[in-house]
Kinemage of the C-alpha trace (Angstrom):
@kinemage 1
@onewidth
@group {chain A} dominant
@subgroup {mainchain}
@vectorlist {calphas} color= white
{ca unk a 1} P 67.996 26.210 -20.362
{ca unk a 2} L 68.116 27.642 -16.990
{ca unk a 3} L 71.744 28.759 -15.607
{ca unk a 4} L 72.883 27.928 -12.041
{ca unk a 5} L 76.053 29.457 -10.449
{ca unk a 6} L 78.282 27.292 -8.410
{ca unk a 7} L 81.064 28.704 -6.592
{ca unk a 8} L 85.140 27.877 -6.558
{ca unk a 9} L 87.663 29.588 -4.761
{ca unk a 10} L 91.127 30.558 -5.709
{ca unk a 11} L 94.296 31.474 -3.831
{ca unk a 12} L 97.580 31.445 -4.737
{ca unk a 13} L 98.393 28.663 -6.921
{ca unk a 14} L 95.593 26.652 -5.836
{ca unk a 15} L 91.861 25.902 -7.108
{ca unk a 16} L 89.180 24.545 -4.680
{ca unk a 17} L 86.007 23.704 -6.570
{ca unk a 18} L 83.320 22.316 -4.039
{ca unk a 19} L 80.717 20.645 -6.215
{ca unk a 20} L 83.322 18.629 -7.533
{ca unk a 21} L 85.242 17.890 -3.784
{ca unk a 22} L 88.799 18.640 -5.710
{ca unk a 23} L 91.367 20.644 -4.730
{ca unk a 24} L 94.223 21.917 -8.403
{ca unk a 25} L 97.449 23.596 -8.155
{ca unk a 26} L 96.220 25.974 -11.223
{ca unk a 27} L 100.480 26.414 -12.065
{ca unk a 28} L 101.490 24.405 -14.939
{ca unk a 29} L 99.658 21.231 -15.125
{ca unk a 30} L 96.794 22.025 -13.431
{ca unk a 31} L 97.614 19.280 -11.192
{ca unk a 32} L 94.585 17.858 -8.572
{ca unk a 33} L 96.203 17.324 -5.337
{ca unk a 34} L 94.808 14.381 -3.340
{ca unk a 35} L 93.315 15.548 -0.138
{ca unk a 36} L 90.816 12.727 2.253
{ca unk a 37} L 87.226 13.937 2.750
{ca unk a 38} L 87.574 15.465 6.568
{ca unk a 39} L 90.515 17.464 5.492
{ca unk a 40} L 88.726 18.730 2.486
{ca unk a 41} L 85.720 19.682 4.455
{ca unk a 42} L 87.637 21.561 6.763
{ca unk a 43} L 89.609 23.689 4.744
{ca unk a 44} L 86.325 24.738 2.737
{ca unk a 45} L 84.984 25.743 6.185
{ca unk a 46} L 87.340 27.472 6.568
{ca unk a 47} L 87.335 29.213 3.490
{ca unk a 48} L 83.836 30.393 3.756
{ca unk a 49} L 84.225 31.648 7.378
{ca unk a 50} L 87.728 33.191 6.632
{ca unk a 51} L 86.272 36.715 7.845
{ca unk a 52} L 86.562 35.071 11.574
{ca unk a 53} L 88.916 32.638 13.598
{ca unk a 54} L 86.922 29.250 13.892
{ca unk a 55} L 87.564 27.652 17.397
{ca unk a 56} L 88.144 24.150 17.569
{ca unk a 57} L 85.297 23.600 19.224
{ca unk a 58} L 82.853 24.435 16.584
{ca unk a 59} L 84.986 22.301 14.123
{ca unk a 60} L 84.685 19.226 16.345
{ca unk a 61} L 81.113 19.509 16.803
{ca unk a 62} L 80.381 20.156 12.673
{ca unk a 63} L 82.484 17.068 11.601
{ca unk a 64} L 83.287 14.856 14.240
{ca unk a 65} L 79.823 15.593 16.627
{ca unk a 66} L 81.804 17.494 19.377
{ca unk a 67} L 83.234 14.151 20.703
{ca unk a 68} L 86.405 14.537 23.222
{ca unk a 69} L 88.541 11.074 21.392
{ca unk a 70} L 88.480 13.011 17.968
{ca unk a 71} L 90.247 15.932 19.457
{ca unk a 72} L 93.929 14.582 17.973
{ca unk a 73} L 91.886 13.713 14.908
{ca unk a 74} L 91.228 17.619 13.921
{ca unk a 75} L 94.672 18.639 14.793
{ca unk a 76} L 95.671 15.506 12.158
{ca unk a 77} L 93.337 17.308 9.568
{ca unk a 78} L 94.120 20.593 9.851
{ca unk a 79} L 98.209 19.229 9.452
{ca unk a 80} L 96.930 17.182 6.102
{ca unk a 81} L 95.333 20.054 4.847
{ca unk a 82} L 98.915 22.201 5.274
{ca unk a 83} L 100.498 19.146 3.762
{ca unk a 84} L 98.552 19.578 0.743
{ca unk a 85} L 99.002 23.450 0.424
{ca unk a 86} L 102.358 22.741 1.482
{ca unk a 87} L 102.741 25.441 4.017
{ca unk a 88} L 105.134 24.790 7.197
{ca unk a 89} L 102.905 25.573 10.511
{ca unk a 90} L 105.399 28.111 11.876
{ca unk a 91} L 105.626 30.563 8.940
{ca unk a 92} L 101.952 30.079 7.527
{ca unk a 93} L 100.873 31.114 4.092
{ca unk a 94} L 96.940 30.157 4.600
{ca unk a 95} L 96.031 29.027 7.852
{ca unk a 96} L 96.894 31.040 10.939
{ca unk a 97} L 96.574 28.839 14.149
{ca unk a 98} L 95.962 31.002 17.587
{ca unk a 99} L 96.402 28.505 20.845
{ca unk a 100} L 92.948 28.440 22.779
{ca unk a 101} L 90.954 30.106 20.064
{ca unk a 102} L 91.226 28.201 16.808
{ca unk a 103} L 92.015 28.492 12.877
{ca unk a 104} L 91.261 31.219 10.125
{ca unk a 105} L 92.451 31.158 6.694
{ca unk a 106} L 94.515 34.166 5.717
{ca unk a 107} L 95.082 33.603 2.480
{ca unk a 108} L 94.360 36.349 -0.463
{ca unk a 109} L 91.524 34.362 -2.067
{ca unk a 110} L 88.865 34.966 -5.105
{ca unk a 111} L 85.383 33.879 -5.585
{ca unk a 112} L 84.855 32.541 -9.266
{ca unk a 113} L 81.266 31.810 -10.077
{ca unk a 114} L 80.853 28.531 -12.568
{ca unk a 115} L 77.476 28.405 -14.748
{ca unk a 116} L 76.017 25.580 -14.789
{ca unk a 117} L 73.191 24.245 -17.467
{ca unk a 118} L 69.950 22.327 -16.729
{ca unk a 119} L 67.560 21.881 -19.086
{ca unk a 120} L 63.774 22.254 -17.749
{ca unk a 121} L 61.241 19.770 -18.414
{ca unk a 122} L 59.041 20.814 -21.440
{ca unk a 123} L 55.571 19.943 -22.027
{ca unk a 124} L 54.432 17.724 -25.103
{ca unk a 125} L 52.267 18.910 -27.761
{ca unk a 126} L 50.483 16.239 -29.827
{ca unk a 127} L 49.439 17.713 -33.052
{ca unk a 128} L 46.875 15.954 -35.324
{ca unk a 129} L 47.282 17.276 -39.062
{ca unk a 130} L 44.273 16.498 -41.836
{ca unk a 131} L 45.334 15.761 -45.289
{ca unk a 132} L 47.027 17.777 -47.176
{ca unk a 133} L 44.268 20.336 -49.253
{ca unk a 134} L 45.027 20.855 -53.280
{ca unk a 135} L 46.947 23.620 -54.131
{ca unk a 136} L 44.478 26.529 -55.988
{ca unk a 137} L 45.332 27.059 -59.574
{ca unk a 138} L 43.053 29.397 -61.982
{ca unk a 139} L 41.143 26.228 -63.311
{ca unk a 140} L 40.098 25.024 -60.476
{ca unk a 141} L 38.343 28.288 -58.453
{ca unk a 142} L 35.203 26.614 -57.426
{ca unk a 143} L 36.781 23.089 -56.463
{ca unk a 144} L 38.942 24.769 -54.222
{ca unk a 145} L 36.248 26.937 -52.697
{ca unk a 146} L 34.032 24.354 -52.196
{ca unk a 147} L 37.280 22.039 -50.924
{ca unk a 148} L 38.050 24.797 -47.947
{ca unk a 149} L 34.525 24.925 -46.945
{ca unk a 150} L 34.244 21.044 -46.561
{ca unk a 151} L 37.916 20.997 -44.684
{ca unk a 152} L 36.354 23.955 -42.335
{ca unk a 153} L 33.262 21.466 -41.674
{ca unk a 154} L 35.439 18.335 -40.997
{ca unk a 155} L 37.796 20.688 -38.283
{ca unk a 156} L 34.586 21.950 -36.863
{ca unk a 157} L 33.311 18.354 -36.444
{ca unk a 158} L 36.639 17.338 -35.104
{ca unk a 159} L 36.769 19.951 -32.359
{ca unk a 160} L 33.471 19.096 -31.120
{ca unk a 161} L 34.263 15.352 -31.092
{ca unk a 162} L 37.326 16.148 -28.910
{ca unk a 163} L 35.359 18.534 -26.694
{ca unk a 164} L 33.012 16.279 -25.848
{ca unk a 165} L 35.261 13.209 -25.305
{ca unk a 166} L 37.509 14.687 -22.958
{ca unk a 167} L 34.132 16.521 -20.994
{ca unk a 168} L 33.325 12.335 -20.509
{ca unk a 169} L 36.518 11.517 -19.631
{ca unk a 170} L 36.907 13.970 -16.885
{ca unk a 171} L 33.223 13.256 -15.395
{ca unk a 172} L 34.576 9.445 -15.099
{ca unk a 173} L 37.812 10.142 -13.606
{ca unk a 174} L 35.848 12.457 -11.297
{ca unk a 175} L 33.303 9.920 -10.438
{ca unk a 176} L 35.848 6.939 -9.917
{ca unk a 177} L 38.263 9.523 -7.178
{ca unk a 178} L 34.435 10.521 -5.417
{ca unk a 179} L 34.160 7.126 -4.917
{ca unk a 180} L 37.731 5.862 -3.812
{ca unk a 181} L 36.876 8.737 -0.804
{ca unk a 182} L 33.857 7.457 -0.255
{ca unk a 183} L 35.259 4.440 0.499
{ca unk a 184} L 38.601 5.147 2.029
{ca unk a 185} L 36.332 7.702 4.504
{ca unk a 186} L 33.891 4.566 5.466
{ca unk a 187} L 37.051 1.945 6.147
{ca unk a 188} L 39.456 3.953 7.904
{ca unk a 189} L 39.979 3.562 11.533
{ca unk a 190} L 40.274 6.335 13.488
{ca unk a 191} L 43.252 8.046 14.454
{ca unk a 192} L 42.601 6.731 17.694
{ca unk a 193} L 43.258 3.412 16.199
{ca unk a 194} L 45.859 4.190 14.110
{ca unk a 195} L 48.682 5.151 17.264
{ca unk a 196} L 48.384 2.198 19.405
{ca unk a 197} L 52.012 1.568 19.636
{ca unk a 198} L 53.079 3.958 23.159
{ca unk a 199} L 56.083 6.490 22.565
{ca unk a 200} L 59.513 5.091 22.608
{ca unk a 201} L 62.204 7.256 24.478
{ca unk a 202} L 65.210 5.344 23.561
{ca unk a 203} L 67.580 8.842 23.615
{ca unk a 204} L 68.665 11.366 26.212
{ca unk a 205} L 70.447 14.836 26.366
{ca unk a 206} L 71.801 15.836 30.020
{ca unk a 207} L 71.298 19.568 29.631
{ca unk a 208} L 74.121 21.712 31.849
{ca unk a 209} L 72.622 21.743 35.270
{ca unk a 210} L 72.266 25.310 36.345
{ca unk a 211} L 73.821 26.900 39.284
{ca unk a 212} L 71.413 29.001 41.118
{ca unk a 213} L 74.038 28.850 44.115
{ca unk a 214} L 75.239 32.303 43.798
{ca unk a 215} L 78.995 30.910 44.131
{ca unk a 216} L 81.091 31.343 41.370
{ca unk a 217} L 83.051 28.446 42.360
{ca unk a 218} L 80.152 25.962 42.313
{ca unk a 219} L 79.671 26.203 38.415
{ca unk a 220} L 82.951 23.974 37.609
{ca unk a 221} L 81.417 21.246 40.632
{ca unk a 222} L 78.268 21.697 38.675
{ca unk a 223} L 79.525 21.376 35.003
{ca unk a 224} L 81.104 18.211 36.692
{ca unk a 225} L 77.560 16.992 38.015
{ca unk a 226} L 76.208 17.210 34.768
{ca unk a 227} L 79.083 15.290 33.231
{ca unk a 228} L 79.003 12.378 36.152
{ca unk a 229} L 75.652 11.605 34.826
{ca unk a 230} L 76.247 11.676 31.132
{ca unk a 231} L 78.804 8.729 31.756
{ca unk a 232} L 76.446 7.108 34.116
{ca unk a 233} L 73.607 7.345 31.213
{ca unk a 234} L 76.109 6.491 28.800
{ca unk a 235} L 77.013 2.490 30.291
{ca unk a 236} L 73.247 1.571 29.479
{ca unk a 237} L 73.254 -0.544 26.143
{ca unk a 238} L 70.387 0.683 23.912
{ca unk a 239} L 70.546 3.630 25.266
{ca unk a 240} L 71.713 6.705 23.044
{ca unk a 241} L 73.035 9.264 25.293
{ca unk a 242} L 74.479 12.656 23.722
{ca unk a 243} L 77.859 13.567 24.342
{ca unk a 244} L 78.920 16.726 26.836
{ca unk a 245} L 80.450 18.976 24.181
{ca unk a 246} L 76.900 18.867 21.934
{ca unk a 247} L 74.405 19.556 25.391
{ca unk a 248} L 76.705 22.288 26.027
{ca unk a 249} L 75.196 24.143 23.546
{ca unk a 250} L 72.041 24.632 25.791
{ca unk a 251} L 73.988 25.837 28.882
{ca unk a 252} L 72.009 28.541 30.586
{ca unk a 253} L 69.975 28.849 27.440
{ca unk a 254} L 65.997 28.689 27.628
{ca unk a 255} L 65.021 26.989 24.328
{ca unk a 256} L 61.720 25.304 23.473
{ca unk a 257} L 61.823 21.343 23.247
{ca unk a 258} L 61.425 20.922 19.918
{ca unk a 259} L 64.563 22.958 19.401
{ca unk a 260} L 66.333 20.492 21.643
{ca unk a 261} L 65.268 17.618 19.726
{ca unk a 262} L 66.197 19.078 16.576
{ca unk a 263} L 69.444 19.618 17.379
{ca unk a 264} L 70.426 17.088 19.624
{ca unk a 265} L 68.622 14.109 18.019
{ca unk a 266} L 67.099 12.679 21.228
{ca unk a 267} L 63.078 12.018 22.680
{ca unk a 268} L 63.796 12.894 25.868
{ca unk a 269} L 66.286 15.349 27.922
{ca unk a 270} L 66.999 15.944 31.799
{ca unk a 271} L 67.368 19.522 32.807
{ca unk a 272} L 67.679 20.702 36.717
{ca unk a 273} L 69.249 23.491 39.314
{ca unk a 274} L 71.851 23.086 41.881
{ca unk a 275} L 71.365 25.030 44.656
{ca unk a 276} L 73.309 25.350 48.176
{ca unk a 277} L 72.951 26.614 51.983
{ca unk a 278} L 75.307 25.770 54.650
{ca unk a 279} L 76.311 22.755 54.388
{ca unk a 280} L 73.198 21.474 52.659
{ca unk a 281} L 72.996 21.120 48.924
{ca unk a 282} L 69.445 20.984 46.838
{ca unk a 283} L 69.431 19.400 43.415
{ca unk a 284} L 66.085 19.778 41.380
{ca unk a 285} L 65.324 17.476 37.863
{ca unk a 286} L 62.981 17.394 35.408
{ca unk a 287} L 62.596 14.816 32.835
{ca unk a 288} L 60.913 15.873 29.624
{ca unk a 289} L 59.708 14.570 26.566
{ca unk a 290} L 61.125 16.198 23.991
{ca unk a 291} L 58.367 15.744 21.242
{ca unk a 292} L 56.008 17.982 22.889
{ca unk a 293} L 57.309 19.666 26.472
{ca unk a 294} L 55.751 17.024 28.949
{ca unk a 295} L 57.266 16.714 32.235
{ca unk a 296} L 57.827 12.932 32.639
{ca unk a 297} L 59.174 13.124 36.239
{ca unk a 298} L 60.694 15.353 38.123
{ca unk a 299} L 61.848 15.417 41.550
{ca unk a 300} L 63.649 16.861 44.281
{ca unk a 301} L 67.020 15.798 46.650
{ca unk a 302} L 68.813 17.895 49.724
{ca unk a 303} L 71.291 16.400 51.233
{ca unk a 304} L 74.892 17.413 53.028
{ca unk a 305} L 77.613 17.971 50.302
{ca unk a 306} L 79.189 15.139 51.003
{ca unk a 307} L 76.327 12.843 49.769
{ca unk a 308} L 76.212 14.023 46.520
{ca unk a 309} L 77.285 10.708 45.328
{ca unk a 310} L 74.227 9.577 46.571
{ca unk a 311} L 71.826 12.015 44.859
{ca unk a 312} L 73.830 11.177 41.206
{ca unk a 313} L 72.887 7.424 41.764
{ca unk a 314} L 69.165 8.311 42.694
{ca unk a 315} L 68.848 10.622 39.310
{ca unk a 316} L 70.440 7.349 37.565
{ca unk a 317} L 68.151 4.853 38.629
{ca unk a 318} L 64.622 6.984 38.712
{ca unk a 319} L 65.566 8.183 34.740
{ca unk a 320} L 66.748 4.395 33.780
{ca unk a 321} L 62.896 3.501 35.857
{ca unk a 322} L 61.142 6.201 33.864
{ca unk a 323} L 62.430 5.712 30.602
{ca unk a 324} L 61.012 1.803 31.210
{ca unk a 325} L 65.222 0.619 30.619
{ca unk a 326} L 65.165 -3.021 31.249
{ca unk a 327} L 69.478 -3.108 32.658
{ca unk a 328} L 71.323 -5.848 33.296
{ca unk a 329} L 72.763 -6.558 36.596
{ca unk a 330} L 76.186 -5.603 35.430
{ca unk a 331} L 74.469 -2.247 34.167
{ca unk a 332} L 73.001 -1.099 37.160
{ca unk a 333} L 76.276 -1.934 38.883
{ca unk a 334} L 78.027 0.135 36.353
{ca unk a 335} L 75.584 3.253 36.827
{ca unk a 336} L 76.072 3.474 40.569
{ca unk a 337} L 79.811 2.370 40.491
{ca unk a 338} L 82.031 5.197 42.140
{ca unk a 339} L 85.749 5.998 40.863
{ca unk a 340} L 86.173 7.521 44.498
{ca unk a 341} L 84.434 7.949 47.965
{ca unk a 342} L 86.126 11.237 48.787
{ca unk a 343} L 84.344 14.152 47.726
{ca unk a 344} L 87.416 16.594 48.013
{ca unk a 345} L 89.428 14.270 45.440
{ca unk a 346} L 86.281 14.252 43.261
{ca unk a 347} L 86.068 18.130 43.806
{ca unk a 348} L 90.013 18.228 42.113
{ca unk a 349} L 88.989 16.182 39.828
{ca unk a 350} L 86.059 17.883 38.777
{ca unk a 351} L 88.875 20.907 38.214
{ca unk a 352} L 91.498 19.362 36.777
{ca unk a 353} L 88.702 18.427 33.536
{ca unk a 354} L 87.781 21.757 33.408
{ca unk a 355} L 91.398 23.247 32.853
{ca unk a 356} L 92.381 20.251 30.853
{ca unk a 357} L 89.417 21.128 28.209
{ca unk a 358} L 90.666 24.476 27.699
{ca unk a 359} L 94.238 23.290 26.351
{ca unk a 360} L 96.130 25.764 26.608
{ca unk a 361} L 100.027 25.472 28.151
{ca unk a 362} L 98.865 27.281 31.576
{ca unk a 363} L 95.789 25.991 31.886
{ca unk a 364} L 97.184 22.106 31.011
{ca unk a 365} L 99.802 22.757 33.968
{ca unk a 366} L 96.676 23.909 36.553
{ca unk a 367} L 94.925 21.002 35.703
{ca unk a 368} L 98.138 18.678 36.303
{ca unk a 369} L 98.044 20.193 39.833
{ca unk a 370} L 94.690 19.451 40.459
{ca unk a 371} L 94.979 15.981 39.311
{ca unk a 372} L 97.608 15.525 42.003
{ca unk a 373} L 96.048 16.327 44.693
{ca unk a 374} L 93.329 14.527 44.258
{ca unk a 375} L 95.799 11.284 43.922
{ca unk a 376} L 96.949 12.815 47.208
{ca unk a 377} L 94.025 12.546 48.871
{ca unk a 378} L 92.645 9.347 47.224
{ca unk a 379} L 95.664 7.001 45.921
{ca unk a 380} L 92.991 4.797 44.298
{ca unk a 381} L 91.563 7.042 42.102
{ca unk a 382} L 91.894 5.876 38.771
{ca unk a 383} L 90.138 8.670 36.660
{ca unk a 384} L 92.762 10.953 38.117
{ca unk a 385} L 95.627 8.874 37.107
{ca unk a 386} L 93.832 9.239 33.559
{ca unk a 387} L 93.637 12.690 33.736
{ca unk a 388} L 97.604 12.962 34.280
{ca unk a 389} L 98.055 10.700 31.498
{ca unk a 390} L 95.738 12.824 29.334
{ca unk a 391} L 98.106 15.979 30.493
{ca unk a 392} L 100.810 14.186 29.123
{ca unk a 393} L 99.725 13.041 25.591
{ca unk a 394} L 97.529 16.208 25.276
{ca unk a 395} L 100.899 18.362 26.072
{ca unk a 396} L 102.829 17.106 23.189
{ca unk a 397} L 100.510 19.063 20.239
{ca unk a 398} L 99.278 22.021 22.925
{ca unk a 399} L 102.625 22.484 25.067
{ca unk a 400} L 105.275 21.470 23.400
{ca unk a 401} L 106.226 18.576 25.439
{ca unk a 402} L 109.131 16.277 24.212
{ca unk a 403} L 107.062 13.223 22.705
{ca unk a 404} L 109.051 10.325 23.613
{ca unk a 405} L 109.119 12.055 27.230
{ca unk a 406} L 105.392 12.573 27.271
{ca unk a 407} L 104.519 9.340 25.903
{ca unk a 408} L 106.557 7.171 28.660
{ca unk a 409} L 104.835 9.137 31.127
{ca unk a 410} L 101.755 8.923 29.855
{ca unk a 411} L 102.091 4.980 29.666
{ca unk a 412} L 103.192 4.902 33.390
{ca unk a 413} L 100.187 6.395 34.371
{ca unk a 414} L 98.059 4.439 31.778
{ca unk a 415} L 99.281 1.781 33.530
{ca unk a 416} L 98.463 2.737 36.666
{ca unk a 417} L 95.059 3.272 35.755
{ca unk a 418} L 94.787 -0.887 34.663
{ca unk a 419} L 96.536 -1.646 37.828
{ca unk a 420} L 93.164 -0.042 39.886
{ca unk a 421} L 90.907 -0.870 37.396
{ca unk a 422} L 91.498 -3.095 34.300
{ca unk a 423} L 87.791 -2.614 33.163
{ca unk a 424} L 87.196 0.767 33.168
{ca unk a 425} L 86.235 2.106 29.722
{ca unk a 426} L 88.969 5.226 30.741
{ca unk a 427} L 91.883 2.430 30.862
{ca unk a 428} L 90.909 1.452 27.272
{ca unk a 429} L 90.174 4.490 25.885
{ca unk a 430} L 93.825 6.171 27.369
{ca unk a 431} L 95.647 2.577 25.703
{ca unk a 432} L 94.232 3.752 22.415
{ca unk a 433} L 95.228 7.234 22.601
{ca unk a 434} L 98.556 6.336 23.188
{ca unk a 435} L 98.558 3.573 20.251
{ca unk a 436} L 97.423 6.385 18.469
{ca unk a 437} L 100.697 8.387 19.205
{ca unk a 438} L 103.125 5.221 17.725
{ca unk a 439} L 100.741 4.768 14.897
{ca unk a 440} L 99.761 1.057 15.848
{ca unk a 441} L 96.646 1.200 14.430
{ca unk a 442} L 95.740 -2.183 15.280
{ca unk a 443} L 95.649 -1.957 18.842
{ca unk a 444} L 94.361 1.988 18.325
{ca unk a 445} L 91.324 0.093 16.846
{ca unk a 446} L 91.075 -2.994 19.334
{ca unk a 447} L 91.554 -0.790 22.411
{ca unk a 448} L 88.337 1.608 20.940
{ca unk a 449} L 86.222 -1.000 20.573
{ca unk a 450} L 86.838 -2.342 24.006
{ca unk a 451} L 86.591 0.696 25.362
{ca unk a 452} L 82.162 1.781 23.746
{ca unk a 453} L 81.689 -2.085 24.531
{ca unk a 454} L 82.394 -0.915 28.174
{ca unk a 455} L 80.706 2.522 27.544
């Protein structure tokens, strides 16, 4: 028997054993408290990285791949897992929240090891016995002499016998594996012939452009770059494209391809530098294979500022050609389709996303403002009537906002977004957010789907 320790953790009145996924309040009954499976994984993160606060970032990208629509789905987990323990939010017992940083579990809390059995597997003796020899009495000295000497004769025999038997059978099995070589070596094509079929690059990572610009400023335009083409990539059916918040990772990293791949999951990623002079702005691109390092393409596009538009379409379409993407007329519309003409709205935009991703009440309230101006200066941008609406339902578990409040306004903008465009994946995806909100999980579930069969 070989003993292996597991682990279980106990605070307070409760008992988290992770081999077993169960969660006991040890008082009484020893009661197991029902808890779903992303709930339960979270808390025992949290539990074995309660020496640290553990942003919400890192939590979405461990259990729900870093993706922006499960945002509402972690604060929902981390409010089932306080259900169970039940602790009220504002006077915790076990998990401290701190706004724009994340979670830590506070809790007293002691390790218990559990011992665990597993039996090896033994080997098998086979034992061969001879008959039984006559016992030796005084009558019989010489019988039993002679007896022993003819049973010493007879195992002598028999371990020569045995020797030699298994000496033949190893020569033959010997023989027969020379000769399976033999002939497996004179058949076997060469590995030449063996990879015939060409690479398949059916996957792509938009690493964080880099902004070799020397403005400050330019890095939020940039970050927004990098994200313009991730939704372009992302319309392309067939085409697995990974989300912002997992590239991220790599932003102004230098890591070897194979790292990439590992990590993100993809055969192929686009890396590149922004840089700027005057009025002139110089975007560089590489596309590499992510198997081995090989630059598939690269290339290079300076233009004025205002035609940056132009240079995101141009990346689109020479990837999509490189990556030998067969699209549909309605997906090569989609890839080149522009929410807005005016590169000062798209510059607002651009910085309204970046405060909105940091959640916080301040930086919601900047990002508001920047979302309104760039309505100002382009009434017909839908993505920015998205991004109020987004303020709005985003406000009610980050700021405090009144929900019935937040929610009307956030369906007057939603609204306004179908009004410019009815089939943009945005419209959809804000429509399920907000079904979300009134639990109507029906059209929560409809309005999804619509929206990943439009991106």
């Amino acid at each position: 028997m070989v003993s292996k320790a597991e682990k279980i953790y106990v605070f307070e009145e409760f008992r988290l054993e992770p081999d077993k996924r169960a969660l006991h309040r040890v008082n009484g009954s020893d009661e197991q408290i029902r808890l779903s499976n992303r709930p339960f994984q979270v808390l025992l993160y949290l539990l074995e990285n309660r020496e640290r606060f553990v942003g919400r970032e890192e939590l979405l990208e461990k259990f729900w791949d870093g993706r922006e629509v499960y945002d509402t789905a972690l604060t929902k987990a981390v409010g089932a897992v306080r259900k169970a323990l039940n602790e009220p939010p504002e006077n915790p017992r076990f998990i401290e929240t701190r706004w724009a940083e994340g979670y830590r579990f506070i809790g007293n809390v002691e390790e218990q090891p559990v011992y665990l059995e597993i039996e090896r597997t033994r080997k098998v003796r086979l034992v061969i016995e001879e008959d039984s020899e006559p016992a030796a009495t005084d009558d019989f000295p010489q019988a039993v002499s002679r007896n022993n000497l003819k049973v010493s004769n007879l195992k002598l025999q028999t371990a020569r016998a045995r020797f030699f038997t298994r000496g033949r059978t190893v020569a033959a099995v010997c023989g027969i594996l020379a000769l399976i070589l033999l002939f497996y070596t004179l058949i076997r094509p060469p590995a030449s012939a063996l990879q015939t079929k060409p690479a398949s690059f059916n996957s792509i990572a938009v690493l964080p452009l880099k902004n070799l610009s020397g403005i400050a400023d330019r890095d939020i335009f940039v970050d927004g770059m990098t994200e313009s083409l991730i939704s372009s990539f992302s319309k392309i059916k067939g085409l697995k494209v990974i989300s912002r918040n997992s590239s991220a990772a790599f932003k102004d990293k230098a890591a070897p391809p194979h790292e990439i791949a590992e990590r993100l999951g993809v055969t192929t990623y686009l890396e590149g530098n922004y840089r700027e002079s005057g009025d002139k702005i110089r975007v560089d691109v590489r596309l590499v294979n992510a198997e081995d390092g090989e630059i598939l393409w690269d290339d290079n596009y300076e233009k004025s500022l205002g035609d940056v538009f132009a240079i995101q379409d141009e990346i689109a379409r020479s990837v999509t050609t490189k990556l030998r993407l067969k699209l549909s007329s309605a997906e090569e519309q989609q890839i080149v389709k522009r929410q807005t003409s005016n590169i000062e709205a798209y510059q607002n935009y651009v910085k309204g996303r970046y405060f909105w991703k940091k959640k916080t009440p301040e930086d919601l309230e900047t990002a508001r403002r920047f979302f309104e101006k760039a309505i100002a200066l382009d009434p017909d941008y839908a993505l920015a009537y998205a991004g109020i609406a987004s303020y709005y339902s985003t406000g009610i578990w980050y700021a405090d906002f009144p929900p019935a409040e937040a929610t009307k306004n956030a369906q007057a903008m939603a609204a306004k977004v179908f009004e410019i465009d009815a089939q943009s994946p945005e419209a959809h995806n804000l429509r399920a957010k907000l079904a979300e909100l009134e639990w109507d999980w029906e059209t929560c579930r409809h309005e999804y789907e619509k929206a990943i069969e439009l991106n």
